[in-house]
N, CA, C and O atoms as CSV, one atom per row, in Angstrom:
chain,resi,resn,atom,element,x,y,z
A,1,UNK,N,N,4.017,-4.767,13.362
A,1,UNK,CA,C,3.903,-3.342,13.614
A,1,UNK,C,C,3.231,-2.637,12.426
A,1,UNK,O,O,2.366,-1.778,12.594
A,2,UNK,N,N,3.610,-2.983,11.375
A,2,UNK,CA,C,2.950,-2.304,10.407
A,2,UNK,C,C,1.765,-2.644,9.941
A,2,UNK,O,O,1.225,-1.864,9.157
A,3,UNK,N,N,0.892,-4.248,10.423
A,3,UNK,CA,C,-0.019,-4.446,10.236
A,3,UNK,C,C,-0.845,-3.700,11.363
A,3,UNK,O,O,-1.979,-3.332,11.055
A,4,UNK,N,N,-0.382,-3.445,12.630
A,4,UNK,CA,C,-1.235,-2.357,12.952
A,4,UNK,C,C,-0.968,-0.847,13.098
A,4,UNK,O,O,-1.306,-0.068,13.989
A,5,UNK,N,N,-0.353,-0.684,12.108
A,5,UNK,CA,C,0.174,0.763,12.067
A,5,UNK,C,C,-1.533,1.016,11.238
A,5,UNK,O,O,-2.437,1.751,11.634
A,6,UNK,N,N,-1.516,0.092,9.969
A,6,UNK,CA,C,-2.590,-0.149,9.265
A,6,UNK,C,C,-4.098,0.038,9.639
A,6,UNK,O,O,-5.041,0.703,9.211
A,7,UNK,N,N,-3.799,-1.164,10.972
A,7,UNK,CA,C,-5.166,-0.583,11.209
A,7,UNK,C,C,-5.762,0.206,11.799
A,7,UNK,O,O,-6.964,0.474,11.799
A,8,UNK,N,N,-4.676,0.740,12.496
A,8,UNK,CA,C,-5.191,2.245,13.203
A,8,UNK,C,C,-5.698,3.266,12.757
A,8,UNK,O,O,-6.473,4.132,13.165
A,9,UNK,N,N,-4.697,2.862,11.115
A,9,UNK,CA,C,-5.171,4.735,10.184
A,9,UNK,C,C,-6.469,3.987,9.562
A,9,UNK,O,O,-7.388,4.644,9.075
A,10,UNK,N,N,-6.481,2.973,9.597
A,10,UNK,CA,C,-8.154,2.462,8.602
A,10,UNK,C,C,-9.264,2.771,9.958
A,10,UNK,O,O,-10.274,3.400,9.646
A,11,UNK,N,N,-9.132,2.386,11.339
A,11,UNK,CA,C,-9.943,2.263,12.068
A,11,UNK,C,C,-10.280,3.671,12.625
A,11,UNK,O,O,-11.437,4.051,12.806
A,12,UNK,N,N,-9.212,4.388,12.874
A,12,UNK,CA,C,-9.388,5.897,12.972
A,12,UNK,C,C,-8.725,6.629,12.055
A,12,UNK,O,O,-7.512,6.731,12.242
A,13,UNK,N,N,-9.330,7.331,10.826
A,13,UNK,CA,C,-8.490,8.469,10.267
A,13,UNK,C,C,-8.585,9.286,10.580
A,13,UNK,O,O,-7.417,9.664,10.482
A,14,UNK,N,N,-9.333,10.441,11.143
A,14,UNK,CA,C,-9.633,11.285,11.703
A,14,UNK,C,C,-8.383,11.148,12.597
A,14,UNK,O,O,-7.341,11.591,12.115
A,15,UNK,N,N,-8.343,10.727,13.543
A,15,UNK,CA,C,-7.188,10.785,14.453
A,15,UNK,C,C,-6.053,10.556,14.038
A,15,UNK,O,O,-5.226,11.186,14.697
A,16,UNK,N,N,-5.571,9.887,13.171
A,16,UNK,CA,C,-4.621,9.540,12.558
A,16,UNK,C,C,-3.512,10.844,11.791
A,16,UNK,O,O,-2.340,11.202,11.913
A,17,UNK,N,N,-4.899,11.293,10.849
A,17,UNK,CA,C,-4.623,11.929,10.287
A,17,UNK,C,C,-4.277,13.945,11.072
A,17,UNK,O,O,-3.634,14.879,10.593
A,18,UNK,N,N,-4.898,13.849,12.089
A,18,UNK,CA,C,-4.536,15.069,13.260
A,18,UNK,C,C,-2.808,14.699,13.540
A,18,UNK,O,O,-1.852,15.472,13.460
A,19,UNK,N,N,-2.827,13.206,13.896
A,19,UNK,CA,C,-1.469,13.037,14.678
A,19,UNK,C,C,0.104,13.101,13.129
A,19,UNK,O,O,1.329,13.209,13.172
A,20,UNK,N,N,-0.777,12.979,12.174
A,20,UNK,CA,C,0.033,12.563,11.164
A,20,UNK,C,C,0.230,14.672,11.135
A,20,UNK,O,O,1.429,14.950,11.126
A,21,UNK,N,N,-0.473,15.663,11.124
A,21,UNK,CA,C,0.308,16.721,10.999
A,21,UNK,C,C,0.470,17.559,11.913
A,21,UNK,O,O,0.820,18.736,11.821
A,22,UNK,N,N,0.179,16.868,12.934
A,22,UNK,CA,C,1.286,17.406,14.348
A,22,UNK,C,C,2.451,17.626,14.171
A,22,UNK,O,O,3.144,18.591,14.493
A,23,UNK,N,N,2.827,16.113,13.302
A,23,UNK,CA,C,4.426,15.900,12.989
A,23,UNK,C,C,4.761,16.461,11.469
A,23,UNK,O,O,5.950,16.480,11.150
A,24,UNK,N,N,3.805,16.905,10.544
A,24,UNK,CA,C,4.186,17.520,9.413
A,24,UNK,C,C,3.079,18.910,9.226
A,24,UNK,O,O,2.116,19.132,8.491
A,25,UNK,N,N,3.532,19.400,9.915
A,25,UNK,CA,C,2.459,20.718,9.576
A,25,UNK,C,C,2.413,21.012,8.336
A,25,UNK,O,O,1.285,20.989,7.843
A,26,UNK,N,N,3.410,21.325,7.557
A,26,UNK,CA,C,3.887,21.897,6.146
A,26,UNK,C,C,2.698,21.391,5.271
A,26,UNK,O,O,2.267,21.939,4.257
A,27,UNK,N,N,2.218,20.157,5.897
A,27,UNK,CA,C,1.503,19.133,4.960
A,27,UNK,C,C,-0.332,19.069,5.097
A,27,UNK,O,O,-1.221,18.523,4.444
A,28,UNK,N,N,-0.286,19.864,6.202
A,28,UNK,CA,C,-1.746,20.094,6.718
A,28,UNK,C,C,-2.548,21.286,5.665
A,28,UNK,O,O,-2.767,22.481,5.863
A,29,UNK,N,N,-2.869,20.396,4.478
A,29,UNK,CA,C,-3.450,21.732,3.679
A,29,UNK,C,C,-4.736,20.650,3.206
A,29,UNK,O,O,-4.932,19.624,3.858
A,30,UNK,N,N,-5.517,20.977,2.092
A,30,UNK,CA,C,-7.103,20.736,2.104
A,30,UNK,C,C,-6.913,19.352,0.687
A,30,UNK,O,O,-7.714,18.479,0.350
A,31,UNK,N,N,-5.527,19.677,0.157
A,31,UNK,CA,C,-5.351,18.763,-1.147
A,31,UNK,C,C,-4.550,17.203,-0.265
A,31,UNK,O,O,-4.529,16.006,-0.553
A,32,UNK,N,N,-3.882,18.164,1.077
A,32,UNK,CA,C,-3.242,16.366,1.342
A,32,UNK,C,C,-4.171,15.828,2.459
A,32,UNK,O,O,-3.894,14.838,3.136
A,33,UNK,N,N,-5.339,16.596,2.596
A,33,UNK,CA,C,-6.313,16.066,3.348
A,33,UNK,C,C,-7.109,15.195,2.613
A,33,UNK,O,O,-7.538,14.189,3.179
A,34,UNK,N,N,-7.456,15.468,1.126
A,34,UNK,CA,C,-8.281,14.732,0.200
A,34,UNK,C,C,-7.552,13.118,-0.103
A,34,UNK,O,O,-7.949,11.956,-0.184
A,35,UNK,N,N,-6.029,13.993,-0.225
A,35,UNK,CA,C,-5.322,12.421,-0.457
A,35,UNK,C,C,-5.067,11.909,0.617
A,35,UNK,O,O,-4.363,10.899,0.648
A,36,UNK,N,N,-5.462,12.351,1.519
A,36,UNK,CA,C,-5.280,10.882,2.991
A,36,UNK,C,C,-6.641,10.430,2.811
A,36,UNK,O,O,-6.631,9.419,2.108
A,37,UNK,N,N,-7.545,10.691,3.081
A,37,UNK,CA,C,-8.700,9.741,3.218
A,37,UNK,C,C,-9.116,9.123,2.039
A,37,UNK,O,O,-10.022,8.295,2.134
A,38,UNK,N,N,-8.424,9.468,0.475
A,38,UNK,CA,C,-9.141,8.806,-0.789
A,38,UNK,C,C,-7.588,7.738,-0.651
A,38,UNK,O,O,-7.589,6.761,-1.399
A,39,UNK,N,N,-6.259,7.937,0.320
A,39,UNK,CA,C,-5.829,6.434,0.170
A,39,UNK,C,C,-5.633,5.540,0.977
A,39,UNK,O,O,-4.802,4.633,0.962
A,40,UNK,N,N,-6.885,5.953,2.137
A,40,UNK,CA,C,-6.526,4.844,3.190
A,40,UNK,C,C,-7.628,3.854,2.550
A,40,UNK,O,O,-7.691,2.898,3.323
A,41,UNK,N,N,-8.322,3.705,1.721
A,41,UNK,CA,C,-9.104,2.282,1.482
A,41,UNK,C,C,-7.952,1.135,0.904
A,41,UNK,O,O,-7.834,-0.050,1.215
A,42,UNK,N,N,-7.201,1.914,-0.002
A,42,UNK,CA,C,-5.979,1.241,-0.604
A,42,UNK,C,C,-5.414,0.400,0.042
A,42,UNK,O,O,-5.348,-0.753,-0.385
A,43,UNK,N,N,-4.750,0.836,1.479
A,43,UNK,CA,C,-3.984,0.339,1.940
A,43,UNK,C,C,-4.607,-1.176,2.748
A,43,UNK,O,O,-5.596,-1.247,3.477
A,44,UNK,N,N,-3.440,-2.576,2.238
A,44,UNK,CA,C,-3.968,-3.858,2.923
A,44,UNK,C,C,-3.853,-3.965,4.226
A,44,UNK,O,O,-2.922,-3.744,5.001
A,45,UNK,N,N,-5.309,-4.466,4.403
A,45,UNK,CA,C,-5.487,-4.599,5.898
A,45,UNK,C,C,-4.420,-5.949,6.762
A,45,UNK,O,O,-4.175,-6.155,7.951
A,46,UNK,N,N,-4.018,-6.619,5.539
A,46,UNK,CA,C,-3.029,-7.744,6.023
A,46,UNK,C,C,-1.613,-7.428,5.000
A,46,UNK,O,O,-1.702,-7.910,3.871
A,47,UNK,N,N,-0.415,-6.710,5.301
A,47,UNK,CA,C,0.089,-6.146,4.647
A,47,UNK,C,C,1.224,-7.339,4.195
A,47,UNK,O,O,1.968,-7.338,3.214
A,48,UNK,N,N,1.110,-8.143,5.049
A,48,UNK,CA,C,2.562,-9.191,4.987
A,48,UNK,C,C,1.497,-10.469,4.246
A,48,UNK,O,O,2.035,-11.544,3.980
A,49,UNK,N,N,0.463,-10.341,4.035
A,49,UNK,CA,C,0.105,-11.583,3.007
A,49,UNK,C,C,0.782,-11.147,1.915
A,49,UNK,O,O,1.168,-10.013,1.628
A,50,UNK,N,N,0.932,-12.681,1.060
A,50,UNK,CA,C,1.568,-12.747,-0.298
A,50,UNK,C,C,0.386,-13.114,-1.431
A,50,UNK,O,O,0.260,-14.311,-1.689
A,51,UNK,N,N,-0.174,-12.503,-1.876
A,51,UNK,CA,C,-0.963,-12.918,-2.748
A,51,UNK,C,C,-0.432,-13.132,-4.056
A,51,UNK,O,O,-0.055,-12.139,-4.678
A,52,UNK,N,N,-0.315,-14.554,-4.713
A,52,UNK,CA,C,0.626,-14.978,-5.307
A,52,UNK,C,C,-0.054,-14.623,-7.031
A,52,UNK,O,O,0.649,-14.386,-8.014
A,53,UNK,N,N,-1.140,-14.662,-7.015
A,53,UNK,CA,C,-2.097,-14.374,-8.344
A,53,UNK,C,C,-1.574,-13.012,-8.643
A,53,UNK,O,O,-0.734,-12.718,-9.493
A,54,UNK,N,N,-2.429,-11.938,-7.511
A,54,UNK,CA,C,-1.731,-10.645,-8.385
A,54,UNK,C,C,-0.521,-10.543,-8.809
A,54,UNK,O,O,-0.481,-10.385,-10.029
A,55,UNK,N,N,0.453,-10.567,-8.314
A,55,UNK,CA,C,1.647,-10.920,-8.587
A,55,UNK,C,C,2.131,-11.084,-9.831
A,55,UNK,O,O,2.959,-10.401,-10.434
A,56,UNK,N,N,1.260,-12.516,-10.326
A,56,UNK,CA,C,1.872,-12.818,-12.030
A,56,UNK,C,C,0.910,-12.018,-12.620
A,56,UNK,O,O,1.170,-11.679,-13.775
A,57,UNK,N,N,-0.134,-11.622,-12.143
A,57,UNK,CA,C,-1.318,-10.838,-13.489
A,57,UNK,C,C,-0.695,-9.731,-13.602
A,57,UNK,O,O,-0.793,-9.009,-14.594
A,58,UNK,N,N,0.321,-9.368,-12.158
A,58,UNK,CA,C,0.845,-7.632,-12.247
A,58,UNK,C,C,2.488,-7.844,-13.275
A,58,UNK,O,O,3.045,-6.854,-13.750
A,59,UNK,N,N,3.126,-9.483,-13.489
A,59,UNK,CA,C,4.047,-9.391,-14.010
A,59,UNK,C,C,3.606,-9.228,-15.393
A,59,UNK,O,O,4.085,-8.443,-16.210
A,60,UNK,N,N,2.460,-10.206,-15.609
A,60,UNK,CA,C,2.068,-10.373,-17.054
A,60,UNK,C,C,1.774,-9.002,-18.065
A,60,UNK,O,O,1.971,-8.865,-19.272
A,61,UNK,N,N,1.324,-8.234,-17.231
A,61,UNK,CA,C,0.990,-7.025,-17.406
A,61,UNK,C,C,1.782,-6.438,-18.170
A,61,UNK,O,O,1.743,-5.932,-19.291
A,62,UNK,N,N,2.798,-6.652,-17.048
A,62,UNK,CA,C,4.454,-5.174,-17.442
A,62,UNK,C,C,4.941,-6.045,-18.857
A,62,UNK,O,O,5.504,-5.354,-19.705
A,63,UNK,N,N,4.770,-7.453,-19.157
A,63,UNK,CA,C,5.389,-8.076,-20.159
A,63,UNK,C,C,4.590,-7.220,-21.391
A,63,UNK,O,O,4.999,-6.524,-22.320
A,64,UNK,N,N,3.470,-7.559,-21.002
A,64,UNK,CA,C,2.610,-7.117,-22.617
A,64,UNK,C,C,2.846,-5.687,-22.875
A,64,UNK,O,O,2.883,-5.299,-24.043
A,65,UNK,N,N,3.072,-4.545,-21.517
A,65,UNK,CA,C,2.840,-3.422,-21.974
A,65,UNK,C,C,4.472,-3.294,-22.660
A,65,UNK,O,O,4.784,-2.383,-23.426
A,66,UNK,N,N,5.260,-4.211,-22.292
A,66,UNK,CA,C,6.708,-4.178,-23.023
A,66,UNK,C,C,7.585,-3.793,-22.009
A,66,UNK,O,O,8.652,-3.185,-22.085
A,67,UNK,N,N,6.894,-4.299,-20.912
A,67,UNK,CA,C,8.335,-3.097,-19.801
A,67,UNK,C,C,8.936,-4.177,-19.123
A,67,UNK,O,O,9.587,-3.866,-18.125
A,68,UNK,N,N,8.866,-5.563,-19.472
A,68,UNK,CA,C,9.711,-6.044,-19.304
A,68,UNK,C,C,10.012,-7.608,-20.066
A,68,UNK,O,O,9.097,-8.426,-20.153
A,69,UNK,N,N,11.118,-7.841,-20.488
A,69,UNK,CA,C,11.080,-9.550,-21.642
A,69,UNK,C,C,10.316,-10.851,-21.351
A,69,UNK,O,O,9.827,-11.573,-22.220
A,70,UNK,N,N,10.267,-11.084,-19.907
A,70,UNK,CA,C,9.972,-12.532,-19.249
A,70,UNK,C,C,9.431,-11.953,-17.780
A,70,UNK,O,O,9.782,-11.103,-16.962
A,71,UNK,N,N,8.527,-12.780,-17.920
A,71,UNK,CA,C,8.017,-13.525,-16.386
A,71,UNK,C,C,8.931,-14.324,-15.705
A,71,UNK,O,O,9.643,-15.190,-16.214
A,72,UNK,N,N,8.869,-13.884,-14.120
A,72,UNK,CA,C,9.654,-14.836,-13.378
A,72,UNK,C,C,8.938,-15.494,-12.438
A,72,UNK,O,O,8.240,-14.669,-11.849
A,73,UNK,N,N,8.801,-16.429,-12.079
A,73,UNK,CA,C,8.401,-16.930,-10.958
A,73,UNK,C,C,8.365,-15.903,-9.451
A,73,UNK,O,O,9.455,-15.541,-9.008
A,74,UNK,N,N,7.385,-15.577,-8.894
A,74,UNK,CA,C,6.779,-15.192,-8.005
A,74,UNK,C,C,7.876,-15.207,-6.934
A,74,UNK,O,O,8.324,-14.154,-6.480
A,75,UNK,N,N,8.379,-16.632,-6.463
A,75,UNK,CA,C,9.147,-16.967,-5.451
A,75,UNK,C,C,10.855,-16.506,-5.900
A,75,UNK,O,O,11.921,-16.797,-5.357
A,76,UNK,N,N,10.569,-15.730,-7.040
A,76,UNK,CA,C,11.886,-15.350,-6.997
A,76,UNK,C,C,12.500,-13.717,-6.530
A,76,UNK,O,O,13.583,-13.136,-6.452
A,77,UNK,N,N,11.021,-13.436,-6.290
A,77,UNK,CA,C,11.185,-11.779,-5.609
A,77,UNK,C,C,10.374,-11.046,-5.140
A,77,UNK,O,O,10.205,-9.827,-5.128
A,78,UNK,N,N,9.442,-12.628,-4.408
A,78,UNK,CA,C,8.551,-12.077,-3.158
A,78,UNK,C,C,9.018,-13.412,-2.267
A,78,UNK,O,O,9.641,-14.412,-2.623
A,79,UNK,N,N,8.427,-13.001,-0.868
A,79,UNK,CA,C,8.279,-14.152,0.064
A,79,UNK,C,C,7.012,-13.948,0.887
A,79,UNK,O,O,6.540,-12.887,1.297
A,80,UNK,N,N,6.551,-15.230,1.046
A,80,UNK,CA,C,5.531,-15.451,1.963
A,80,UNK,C,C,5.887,-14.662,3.820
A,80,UNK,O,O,6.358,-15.477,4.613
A,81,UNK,N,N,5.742,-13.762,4.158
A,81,UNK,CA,C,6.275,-13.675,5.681
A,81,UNK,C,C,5.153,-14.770,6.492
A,81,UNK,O,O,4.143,-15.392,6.162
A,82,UNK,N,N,6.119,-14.571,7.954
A,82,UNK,CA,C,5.023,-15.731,8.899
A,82,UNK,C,C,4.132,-14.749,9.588
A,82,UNK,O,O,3.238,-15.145,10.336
């Protein structure tokens, strides 16, 4: 479901983004219009892949910047879905 929740807002934003403030009017202004279409490239088109690389480059990261002591193994707090 959420992989094509995905691709609906990538394949149509325009529409997406009408139906998205049907349900939030409050939100229909010109700044959260800029930030819907500058973050639908962001979003993965395969949301349940595990890409196991970023992962440690994104743990290695937080180690060096100090935000955290040790690296853990990947498989200890992600999973592959089917």
């Amino acid at each position: 479901a959420l992989e094509q929740g995905v691709q609906f807002l990538v394949n149509h934003p325009h529409e997406s983004w009408l139906l998205f403030t049907k349900a939030h009017e409050n939100l229909n202004d010109e700044l959260n219009k800029r930030a819907w279409r500058d973050t639908l490239p962001r979003f993965a088109l395969r949301p349940s892949a595990l890409d196991n690389k970023r992962y440690r480059r994104f743990a290695q990261f937080l180690k060096k910047q100090g935000l955290i002591r040790n690296t853990r193994p990947v498989t200890d707090y992600a999973i592959e879905l089917p």
